[in-house]
C-alpha positions in Angstrom: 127.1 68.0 125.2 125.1 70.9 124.0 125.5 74.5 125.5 123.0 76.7 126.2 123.9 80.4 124.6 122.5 83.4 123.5 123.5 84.7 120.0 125.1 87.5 119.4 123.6 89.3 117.0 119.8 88.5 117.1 119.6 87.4 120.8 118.0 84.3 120.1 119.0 81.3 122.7 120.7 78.3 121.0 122.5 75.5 121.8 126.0 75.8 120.7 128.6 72.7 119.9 131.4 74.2 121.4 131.5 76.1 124.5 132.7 79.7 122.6 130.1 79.5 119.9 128.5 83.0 119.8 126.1 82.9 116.9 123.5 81.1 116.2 123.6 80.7 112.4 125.9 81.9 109.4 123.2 84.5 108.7 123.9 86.2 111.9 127.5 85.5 111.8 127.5 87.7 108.6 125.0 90.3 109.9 127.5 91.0 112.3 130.8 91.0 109.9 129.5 92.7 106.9 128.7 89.9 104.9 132.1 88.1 104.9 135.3 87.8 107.1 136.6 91.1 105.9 139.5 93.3 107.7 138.2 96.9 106.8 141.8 97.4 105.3 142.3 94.6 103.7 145.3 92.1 104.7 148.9 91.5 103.4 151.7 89.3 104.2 155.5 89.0 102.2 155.3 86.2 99.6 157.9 83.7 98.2 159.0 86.4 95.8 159.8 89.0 98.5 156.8 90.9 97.2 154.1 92.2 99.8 151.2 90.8 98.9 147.4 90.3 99.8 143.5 90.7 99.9 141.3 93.9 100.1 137.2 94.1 99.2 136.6 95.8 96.1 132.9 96.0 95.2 132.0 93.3 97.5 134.2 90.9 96.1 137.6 89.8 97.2 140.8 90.9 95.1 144.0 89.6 95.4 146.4 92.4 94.6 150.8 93.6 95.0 150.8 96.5 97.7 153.3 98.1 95.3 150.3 97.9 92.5 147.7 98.9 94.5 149.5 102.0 95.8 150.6 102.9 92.4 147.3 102.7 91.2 145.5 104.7 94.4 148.3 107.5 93.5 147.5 107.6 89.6 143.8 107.5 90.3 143.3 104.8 88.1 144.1 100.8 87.3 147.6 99.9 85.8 147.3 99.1 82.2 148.3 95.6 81.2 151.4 97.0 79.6 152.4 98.8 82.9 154.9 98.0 85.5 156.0 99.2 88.7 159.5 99.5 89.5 161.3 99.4 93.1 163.8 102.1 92.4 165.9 101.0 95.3 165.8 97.4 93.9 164.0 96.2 97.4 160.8 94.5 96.7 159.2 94.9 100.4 160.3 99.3 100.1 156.9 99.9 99.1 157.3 104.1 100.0 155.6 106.6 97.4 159.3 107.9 96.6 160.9 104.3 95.9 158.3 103.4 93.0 157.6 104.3 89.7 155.9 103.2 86.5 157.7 102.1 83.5 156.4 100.2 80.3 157.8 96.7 80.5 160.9 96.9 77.7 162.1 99.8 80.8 161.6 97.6 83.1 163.5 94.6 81.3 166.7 96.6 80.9 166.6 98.6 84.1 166.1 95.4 85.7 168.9 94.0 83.5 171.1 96.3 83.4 171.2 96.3 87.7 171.2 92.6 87.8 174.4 92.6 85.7 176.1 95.6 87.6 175.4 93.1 90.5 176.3 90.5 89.4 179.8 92.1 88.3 180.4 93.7 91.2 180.0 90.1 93.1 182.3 88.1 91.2 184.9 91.1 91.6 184.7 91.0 95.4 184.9 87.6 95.1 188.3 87.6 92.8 189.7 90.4 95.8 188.9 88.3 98.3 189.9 84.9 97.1 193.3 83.8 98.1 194.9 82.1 95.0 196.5 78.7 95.3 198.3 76.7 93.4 197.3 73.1 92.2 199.4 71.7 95.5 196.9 74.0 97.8 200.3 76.3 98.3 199.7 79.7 98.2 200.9 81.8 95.3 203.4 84.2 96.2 202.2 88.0 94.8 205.0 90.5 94.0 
């Protein structure tokens, strides 16, 4: 059953399929948005990686970008090079504050990145040694003098 409308954006009537249809075409729907769905600030959402990630309009065309990069490169003024990466000093891949990143070529980045991991990863299996109540191979526990 067809509906009787007016459109939106040129004022023309039309008959809808759905009850909500405003427009009356695509050309109107993207007189009225600019062209495209776009948000004016782009969008971003935390992907599988724990990175925040998402879409902004460069040029007229749609560019998938990190926040962390794209705030990196707004403060230098320029694009990252391909060699380029930036670093979450606080190790917290959502923190994406001006103070908490930094750019460092990617052999920095590697041992940083390292280097934390396996302080870490250290510090883990040592809490994990304090904690652990040793046992003997009867499930007894040892007696510590």
């Amino acid at each position: 059953m067809p509906y009787l409308r007016h459109c939106v954006t040129c004022k023309r009537r039309f008959s809808g399929k759905h009850r909500n249809s405003r427009f009356c075409s695509r050309r109107c729907v993207w007189d009225q948005n600019g062209g495209r769905n776009k948000k004016p600030g782009g969008y971003f959402w935390k992907n599988k990686d724990g990175y925040r990630e998402g879409r902004i309009w460069v040029n007229g065309k749609r560019r998938r970008v990190l926040e962390h990069r794209l705030l990196m490169e707004e403060r230098l003024g320029r694009r990252l090079r391909s060699h380029e990466q930036v670093d979450h000093v606080n190790m917290r891949r959502d923190d994406n504050r001006p103070e908490n990143l930094r750019v460092v070529d990617q052999l920095e980045h590697m041992r940083l990145n390292h280097a934390n991991h396996e302080r870490t990863f250290r510090e883990s299996l040592r809490r994990e040694r304090g904690n652990r109540e040793r046992r003997t191979r009867r499930g007894r526990k040892r007696r510590t003098n």
